[in-house]
Biopython code that builds the backbone (N, CA, C, O; Angstrom):
import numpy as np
from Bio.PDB.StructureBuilder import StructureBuilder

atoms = [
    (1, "UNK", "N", (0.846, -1.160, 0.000)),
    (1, "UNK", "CA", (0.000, 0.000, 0.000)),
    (1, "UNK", "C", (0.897, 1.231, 0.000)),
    (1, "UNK", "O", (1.840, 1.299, 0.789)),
    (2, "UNK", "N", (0.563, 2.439, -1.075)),
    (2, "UNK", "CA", (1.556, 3.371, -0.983)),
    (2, "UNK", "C", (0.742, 4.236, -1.631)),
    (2, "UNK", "O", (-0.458, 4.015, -1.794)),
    (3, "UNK", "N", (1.598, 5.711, -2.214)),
    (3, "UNK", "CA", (0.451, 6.675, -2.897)),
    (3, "UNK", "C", (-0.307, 7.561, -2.082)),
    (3, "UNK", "O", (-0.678, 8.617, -2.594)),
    (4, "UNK", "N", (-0.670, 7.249, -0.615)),
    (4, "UNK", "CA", (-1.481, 7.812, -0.102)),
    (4, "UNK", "C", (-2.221, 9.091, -0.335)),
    (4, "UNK", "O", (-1.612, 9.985, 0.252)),
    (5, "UNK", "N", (-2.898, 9.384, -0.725)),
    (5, "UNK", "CA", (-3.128, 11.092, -0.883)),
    (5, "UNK", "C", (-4.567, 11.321, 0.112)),
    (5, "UNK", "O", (-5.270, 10.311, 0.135)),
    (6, "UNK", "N", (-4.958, 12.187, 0.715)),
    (6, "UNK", "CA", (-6.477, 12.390, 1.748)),
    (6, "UNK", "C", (-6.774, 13.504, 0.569)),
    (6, "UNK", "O", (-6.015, 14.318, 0.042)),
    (7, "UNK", "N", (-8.660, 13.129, 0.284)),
    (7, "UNK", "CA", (-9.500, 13.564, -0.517)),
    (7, "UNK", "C", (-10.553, 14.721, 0.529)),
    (7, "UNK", "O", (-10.774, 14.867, 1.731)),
    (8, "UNK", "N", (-10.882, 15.210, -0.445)),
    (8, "UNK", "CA", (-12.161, 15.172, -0.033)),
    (8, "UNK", "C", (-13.314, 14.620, 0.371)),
    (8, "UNK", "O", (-13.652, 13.515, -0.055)),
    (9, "UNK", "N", (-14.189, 15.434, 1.390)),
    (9, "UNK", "CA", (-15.031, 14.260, 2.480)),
    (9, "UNK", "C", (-14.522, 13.360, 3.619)),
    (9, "UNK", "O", (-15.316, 12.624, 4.205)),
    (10, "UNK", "N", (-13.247, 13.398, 3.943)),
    (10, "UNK", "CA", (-12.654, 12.760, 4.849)),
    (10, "UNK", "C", (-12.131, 11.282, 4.344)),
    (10, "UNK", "O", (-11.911, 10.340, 5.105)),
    (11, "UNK", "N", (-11.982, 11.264, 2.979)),
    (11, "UNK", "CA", (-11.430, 9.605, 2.721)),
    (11, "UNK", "C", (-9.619, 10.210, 1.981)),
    (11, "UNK", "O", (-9.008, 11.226, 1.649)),
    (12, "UNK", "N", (-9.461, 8.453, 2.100)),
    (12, "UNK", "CA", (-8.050, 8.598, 1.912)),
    (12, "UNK", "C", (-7.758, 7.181, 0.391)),
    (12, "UNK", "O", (-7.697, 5.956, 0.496)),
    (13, "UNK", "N", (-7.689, 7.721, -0.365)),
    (13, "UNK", "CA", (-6.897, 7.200, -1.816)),
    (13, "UNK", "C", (-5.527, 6.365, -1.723)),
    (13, "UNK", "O", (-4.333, 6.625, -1.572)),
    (14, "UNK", "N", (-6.278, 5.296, -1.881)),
    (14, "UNK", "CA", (-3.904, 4.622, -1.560)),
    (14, "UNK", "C", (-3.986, 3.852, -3.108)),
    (14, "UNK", "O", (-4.985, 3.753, -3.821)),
    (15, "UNK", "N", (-2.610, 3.349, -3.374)),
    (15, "UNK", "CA", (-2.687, 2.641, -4.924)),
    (15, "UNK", "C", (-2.141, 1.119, -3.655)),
    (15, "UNK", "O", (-1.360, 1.080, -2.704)),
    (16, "UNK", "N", (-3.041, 0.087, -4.314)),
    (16, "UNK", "CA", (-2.789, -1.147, -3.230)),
    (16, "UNK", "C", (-2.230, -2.025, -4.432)),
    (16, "UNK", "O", (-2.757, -1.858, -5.532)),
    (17, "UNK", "N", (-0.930, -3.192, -4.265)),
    (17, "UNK", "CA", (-0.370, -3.507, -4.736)),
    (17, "UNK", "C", (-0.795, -5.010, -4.325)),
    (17, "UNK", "O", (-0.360, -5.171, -3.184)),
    (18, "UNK", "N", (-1.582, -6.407, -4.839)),
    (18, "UNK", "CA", (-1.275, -7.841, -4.245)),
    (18, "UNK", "C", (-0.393, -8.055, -4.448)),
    (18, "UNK", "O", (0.170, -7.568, -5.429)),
    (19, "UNK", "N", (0.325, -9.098, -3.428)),
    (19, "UNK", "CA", (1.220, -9.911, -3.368)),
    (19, "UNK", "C", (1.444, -11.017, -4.452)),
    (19, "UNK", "O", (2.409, -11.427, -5.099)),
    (20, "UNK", "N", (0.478, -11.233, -4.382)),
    (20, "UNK", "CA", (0.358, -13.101, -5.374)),
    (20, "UNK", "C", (0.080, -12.403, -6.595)),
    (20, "UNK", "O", (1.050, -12.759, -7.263)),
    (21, "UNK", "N", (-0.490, -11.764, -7.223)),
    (21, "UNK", "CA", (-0.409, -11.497, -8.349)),
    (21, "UNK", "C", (0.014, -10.558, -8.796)),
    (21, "UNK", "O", (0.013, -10.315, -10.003)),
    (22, "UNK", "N", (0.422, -9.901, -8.004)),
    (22, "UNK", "CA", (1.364, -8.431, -8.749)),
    (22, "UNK", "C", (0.199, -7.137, -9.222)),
    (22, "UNK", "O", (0.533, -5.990, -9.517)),
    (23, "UNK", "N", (-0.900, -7.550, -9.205)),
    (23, "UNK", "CA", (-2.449, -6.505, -9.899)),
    (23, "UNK", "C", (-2.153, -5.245, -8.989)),
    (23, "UNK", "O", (-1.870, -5.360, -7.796)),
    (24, "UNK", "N", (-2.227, -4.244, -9.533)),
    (24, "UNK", "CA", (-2.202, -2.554, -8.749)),
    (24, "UNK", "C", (-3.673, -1.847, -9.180)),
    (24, "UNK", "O", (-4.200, -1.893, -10.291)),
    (25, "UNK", "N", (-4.149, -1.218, -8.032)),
    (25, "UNK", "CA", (-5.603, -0.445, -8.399)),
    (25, "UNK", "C", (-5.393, 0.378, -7.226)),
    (25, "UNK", "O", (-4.469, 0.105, -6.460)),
    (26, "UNK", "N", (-6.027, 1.186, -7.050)),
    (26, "UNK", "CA", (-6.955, 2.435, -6.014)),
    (26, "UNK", "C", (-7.833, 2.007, -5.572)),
    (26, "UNK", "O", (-8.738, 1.428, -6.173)),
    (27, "UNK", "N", (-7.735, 2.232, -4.277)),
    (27, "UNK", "CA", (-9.114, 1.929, -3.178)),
    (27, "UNK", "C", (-8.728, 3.321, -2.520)),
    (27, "UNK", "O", (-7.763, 4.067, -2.355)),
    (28, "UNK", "N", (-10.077, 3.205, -2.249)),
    (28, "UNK", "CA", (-10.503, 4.768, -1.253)),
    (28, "UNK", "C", (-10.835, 4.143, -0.295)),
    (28, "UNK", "O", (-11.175, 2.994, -0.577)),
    (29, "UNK", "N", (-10.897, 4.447, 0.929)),
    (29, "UNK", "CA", (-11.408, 4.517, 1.982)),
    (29, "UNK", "C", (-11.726, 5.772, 3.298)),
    (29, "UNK", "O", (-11.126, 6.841, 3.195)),
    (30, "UNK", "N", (-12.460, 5.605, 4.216)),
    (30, "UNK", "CA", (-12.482, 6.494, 4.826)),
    (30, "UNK", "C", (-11.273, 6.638, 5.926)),
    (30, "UNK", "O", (-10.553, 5.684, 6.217)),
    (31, "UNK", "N", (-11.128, 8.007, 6.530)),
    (31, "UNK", "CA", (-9.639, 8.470, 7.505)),
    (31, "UNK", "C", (-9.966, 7.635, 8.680)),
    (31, "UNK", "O", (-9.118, 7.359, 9.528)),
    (32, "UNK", "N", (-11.311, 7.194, 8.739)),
    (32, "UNK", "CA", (-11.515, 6.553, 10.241)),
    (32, "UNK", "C", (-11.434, 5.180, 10.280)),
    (32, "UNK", "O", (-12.087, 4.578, 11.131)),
    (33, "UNK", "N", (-10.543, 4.418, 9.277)),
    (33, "UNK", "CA", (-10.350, 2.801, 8.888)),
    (33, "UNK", "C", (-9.712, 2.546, 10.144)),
    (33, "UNK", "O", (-8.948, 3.331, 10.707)),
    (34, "UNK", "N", (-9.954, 1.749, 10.439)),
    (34, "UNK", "CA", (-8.911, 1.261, 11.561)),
    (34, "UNK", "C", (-7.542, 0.913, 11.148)),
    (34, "UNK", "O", (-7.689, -0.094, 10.455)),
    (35, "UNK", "N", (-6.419, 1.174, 11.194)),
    (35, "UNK", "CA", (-5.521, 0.136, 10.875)),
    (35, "UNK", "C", (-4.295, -0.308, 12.096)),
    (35, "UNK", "O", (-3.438, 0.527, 12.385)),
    (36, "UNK", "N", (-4.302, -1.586, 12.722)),
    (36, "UNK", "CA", (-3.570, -1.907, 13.379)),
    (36, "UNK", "C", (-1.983, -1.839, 13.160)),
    (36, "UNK", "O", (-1.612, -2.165, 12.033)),
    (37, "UNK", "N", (-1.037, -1.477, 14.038)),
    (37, "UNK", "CA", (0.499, -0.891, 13.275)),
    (37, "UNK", "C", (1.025, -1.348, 14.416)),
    (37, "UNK", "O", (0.348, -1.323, 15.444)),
    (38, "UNK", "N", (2.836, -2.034, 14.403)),
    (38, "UNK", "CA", (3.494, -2.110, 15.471)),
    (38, "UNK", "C", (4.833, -1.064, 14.930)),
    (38, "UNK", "O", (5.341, -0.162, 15.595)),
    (39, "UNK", "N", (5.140, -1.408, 13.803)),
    (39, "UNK", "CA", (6.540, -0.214, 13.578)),
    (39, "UNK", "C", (6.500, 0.970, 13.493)),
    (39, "UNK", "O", (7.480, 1.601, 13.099)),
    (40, "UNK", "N", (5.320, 1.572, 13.853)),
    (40, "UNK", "CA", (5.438, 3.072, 14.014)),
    (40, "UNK", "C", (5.349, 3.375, 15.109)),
    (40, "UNK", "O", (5.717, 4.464, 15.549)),
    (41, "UNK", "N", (4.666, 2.153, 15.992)),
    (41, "UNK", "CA", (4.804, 2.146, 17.377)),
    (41, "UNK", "C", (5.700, 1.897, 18.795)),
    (41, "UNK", "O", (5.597, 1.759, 20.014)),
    (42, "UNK", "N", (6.765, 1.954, 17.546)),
    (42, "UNK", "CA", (8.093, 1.103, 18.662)),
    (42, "UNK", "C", (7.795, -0.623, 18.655)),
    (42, "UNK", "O", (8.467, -1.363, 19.373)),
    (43, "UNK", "N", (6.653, -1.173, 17.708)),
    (43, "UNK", "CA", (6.983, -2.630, 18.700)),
    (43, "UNK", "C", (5.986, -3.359, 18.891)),
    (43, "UNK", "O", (6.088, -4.555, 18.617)),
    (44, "UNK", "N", (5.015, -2.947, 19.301)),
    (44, "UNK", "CA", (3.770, -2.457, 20.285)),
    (44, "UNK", "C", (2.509, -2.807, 19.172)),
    (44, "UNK", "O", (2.305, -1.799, 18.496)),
    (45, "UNK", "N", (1.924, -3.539, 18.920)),
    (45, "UNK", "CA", (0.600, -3.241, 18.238)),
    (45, "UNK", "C", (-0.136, -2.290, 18.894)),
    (45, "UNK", "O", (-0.230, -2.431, 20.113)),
    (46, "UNK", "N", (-0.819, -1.121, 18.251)),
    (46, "UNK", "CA", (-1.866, -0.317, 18.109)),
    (46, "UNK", "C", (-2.808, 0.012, 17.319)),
    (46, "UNK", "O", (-2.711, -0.283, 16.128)),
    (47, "UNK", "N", (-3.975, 0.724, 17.828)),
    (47, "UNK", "CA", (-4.480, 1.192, 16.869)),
    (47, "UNK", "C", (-4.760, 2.558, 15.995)),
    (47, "UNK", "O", (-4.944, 3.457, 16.816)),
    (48, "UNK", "N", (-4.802, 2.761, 15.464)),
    (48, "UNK", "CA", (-4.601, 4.164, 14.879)),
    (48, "UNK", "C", (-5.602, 4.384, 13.474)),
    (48, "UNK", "O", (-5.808, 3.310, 12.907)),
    (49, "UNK", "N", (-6.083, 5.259, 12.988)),
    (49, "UNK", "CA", (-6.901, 5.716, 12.360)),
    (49, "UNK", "C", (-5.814, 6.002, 10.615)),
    (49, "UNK", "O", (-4.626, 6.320, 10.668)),
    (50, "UNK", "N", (-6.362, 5.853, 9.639)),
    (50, "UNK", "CA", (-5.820, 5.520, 8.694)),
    (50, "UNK", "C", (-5.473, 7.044, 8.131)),
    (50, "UNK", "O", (-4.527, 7.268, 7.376)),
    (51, "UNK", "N", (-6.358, 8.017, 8.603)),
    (51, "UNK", "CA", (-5.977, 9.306, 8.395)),
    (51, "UNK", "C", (-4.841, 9.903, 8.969)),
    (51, "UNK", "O", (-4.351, 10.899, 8.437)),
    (52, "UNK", "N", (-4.363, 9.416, 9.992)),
    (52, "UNK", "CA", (-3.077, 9.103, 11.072)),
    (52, "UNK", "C", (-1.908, 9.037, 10.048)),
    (52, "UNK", "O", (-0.835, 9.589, 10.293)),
    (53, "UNK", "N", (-2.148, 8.306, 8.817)),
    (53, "UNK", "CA", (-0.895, 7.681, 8.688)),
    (53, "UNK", "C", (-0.336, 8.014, 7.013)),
    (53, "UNK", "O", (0.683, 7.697, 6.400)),
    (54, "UNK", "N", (-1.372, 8.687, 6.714)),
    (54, "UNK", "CA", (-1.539, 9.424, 5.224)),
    (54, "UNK", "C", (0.106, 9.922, 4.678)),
    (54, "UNK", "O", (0.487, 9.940, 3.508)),
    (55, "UNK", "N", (0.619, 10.167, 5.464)),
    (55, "UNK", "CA", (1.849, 10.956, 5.246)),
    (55, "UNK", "C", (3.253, 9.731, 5.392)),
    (55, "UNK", "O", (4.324, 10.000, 4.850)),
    (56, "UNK", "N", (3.130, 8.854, 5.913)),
    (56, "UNK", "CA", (3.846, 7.719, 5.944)),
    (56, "UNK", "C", (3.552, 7.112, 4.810)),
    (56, "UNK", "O", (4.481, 6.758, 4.083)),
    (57, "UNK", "N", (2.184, 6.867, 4.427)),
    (57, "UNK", "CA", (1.640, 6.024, 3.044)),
    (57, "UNK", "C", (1.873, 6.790, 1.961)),
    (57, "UNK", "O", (1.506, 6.324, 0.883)),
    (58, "UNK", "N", (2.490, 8.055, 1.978)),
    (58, "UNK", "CA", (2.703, 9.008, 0.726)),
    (58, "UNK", "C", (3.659, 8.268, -0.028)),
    (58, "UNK", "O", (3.581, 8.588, -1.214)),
    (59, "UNK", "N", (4.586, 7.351, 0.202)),
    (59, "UNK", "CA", (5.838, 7.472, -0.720)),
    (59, "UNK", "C", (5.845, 6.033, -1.536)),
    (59, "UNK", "O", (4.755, 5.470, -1.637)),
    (60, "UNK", "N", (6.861, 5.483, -2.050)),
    (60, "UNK", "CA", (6.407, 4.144, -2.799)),
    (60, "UNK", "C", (6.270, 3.111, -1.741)),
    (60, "UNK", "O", (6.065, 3.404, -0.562)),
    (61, "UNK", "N", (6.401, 1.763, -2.233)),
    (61, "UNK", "CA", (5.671, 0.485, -1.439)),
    (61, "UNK", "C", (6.658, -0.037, -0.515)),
    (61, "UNK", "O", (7.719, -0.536, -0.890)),
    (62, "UNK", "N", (6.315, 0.078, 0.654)),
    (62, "UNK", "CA", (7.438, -0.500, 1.561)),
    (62, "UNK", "C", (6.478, -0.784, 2.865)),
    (62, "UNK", "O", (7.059, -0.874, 3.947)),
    (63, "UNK", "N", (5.120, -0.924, 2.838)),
    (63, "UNK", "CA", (4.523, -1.239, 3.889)),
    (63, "UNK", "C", (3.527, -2.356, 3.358)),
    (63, "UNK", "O", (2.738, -2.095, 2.450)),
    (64, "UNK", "N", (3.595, -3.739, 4.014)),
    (64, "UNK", "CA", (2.143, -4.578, 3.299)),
    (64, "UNK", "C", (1.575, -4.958, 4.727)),
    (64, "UNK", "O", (2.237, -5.385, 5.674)),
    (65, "UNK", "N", (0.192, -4.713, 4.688)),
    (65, "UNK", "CA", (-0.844, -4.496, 5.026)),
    (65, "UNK", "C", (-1.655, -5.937, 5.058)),
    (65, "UNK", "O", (-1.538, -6.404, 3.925)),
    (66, "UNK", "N", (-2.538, -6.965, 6.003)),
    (66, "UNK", "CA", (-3.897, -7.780, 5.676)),
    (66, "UNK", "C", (-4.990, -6.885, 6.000)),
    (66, "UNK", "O", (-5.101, -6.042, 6.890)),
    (67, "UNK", "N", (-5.891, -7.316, 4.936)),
    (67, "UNK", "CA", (-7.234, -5.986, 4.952)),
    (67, "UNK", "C", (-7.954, -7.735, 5.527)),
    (67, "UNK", "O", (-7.712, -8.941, 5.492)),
    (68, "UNK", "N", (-8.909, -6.766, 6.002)),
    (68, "UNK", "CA", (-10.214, -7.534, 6.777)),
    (68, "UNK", "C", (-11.414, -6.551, 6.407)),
    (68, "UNK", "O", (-11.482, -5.359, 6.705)),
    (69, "UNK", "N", (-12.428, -7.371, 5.630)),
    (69, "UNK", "CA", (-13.596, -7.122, 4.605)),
    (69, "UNK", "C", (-14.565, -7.495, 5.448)),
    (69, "UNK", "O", (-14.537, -8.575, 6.038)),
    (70, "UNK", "N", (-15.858, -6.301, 5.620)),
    (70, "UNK", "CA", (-16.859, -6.718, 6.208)),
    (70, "UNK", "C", (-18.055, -7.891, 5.529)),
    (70, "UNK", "O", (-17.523, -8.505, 4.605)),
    (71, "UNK", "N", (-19.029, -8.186, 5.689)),
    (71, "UNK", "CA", (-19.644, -8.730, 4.879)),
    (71, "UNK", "C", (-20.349, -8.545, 3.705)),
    (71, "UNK", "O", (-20.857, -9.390, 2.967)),
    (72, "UNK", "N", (-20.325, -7.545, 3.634)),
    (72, "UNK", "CA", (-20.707, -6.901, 2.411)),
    (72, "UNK", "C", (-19.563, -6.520, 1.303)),
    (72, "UNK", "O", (-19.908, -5.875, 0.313)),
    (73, "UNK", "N", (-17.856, -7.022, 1.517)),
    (73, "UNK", "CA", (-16.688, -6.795, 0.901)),
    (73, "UNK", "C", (-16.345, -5.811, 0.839)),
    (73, "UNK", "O", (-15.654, -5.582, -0.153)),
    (74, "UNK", "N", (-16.573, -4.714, 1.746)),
    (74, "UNK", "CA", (-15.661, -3.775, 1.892)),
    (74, "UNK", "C", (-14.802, -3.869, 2.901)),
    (74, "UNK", "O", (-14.891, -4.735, 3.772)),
    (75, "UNK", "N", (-13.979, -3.053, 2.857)),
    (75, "UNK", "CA", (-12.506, -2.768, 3.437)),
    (75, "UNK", "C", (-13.348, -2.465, 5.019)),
    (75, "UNK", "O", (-14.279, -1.672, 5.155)),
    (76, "UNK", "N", (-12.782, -3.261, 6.045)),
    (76, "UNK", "CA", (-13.413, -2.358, 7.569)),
    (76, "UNK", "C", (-12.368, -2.393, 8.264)),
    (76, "UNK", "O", (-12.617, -2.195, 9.453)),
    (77, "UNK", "N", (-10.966, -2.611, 7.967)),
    (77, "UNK", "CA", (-9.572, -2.747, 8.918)),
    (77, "UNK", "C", (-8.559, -3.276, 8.416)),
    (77, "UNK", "O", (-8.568, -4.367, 7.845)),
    (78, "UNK", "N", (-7.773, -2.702, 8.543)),
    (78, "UNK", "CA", (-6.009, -2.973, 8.232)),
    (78, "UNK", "C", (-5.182, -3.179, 8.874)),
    (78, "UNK", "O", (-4.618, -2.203, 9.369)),
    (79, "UNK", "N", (-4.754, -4.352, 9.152)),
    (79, "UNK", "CA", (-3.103, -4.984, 9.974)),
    (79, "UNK", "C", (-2.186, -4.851, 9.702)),
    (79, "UNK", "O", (-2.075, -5.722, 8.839)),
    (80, "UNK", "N", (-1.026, -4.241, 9.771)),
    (80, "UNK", "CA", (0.267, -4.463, 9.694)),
    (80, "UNK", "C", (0.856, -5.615, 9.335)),
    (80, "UNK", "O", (1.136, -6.241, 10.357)),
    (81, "UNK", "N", (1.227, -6.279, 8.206)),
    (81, "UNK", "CA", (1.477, -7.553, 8.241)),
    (81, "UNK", "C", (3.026, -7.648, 8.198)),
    (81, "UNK", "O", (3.482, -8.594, 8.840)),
    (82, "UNK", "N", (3.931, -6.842, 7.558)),
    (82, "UNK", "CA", (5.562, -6.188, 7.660)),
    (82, "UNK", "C", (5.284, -5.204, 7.274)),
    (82, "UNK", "O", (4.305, -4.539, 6.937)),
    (83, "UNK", "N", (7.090, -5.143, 7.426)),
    (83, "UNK", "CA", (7.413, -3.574, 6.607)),
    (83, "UNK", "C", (8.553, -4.154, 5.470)),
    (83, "UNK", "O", (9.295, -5.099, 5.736)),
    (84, "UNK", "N", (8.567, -3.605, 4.470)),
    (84, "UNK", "CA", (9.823, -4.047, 3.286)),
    (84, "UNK", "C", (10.729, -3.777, 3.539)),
    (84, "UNK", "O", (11.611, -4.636, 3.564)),
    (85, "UNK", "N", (11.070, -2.181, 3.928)),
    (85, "UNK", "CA", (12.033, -1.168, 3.759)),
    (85, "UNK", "C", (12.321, -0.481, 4.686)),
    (85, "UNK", "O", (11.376, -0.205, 5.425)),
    (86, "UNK", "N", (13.551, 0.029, 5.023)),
    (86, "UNK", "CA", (13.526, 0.865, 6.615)),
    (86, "UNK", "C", (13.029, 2.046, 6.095)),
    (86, "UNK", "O", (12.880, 2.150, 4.878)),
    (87, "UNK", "N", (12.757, 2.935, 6.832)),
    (87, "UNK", "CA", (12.359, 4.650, 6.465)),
    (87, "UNK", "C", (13.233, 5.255, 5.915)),
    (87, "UNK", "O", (13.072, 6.438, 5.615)),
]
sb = StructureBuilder()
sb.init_structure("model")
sb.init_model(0)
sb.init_chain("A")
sb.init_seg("    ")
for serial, (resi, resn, name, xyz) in enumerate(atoms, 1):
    if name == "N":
        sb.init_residue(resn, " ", resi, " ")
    sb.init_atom(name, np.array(xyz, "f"), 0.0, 1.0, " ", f" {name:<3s}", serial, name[0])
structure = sb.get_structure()
């Protein structure tokens, strides 16, 4: 996940990259996604708001992410799954 840019209306634009197949697209979501993080935290899982982190997600791909889809298949939370790259 990288690209980050915050829109208008309070959502946030990332370009999301899969793993297994290499496919790249845009998902929007809103600033109030949950996304769980330990390396920005020292360590520590937390939680933090996806609008939180807009400015970390600005640059190319060095953070991958597991999304957790409500039942209806949208996006309702994001885990930390690594990091690629140091800062």
């Amino acid at each position: 996940m990288y690209d980050a840019v915050l829109l208008e209306g309070d959502t946030v634009q990332v370009t999301v990259e899969q793993l297994r197949t290499g496919v790249v697209h845009k998902v929007t979501m809103p600033t109030e996604t949950l996304v769980e993080v330990k390396h920005v935290a020292g360590g520590k899982p937390v939680d933090m708001r996806l609008g939180e982190l807009v400015g970390r997600l600005r640059a190319g791909p060095h953070w991958v992410f597991a999304v957790d889809y409500d039942g209806e298949g949208r996006i309702r939370s994001l885990r930390e799954a690594f990091w690629l790259t140091t800062e």
